[in-house]
C-alpha positions in Angstrom: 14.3 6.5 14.0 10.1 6.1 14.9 9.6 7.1 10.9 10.7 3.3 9.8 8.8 0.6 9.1 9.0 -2.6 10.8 9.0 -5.8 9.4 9.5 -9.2 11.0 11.8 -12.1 9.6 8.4 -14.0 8.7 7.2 -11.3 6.9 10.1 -11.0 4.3 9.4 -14.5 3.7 5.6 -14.4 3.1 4.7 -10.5 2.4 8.5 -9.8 0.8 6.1 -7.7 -2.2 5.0 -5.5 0.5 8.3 -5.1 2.0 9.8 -4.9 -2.0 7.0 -2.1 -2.4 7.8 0.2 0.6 11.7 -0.1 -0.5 10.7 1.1 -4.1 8.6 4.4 -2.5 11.9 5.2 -0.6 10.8 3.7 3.1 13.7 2.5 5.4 12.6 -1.0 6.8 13.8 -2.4 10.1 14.2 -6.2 10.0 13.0 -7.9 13.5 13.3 -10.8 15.2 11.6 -11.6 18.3 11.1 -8.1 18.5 14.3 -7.4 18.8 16.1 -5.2 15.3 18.5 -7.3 13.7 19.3 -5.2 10.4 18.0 -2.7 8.3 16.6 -2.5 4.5 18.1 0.6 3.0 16.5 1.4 -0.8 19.1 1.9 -2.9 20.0 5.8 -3.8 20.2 5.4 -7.8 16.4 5.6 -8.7 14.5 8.3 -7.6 11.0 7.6 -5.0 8.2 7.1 -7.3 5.1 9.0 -6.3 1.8 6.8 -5.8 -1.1 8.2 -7.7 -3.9 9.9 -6.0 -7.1 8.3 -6.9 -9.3 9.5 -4.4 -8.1 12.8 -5.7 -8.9 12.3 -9.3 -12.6 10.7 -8.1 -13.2 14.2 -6.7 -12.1 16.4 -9.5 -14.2 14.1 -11.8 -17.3 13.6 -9.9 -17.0 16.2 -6.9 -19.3 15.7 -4.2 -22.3 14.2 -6.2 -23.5 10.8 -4.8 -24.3 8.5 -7.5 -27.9 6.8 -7.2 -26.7 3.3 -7.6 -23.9 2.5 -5.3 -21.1 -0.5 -6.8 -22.1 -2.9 -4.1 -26.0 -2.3 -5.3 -24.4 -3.1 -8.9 -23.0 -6.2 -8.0 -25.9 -7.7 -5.8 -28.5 -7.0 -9.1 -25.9 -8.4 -11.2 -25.3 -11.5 -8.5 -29.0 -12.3 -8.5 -29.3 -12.0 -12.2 -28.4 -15.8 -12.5 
């Protein structure tokens, strides 16, 4: 039971794309209400969990462990002060 998400009743109204998101990778969600569980979100069986791409993954197996002399925050400060 400690392997489902929580979610309060004022997050399905403001973050529901979060909560649609976890339902769509398979996640059980627990609906509170003053802390307190008032229902569950079950996903529904007929599609199958889609797997979420690993990027950092890929980053390594493309670059390894080489450190690139300009980092992207450098990038975007020259480019920033270019105007």
């Amino acid at each position: 039971m400690y392997h489902m998400k929580k979610a309060s009743v004022r997050d399905l109204r403001y973050a529901f794309k979060k909560i649609e998101r976890l339902l769509h990778q398979g996640e059980e969600i627990q609906i509170t209400k003053r802390r307190r569980v008032i229902a569950r979100l079950v996903p529904d069986g007929t599609e199958a969990a889609k797997e979420i791409p690993d990027f950092l993954a890929r980053l390594h197996s493309i670059y390894g462990n080489k450190l690139l002399a300009v980092s992207g925050a450098e990038l975007i400060s020259s480019d920033r002060s270019r105007f």
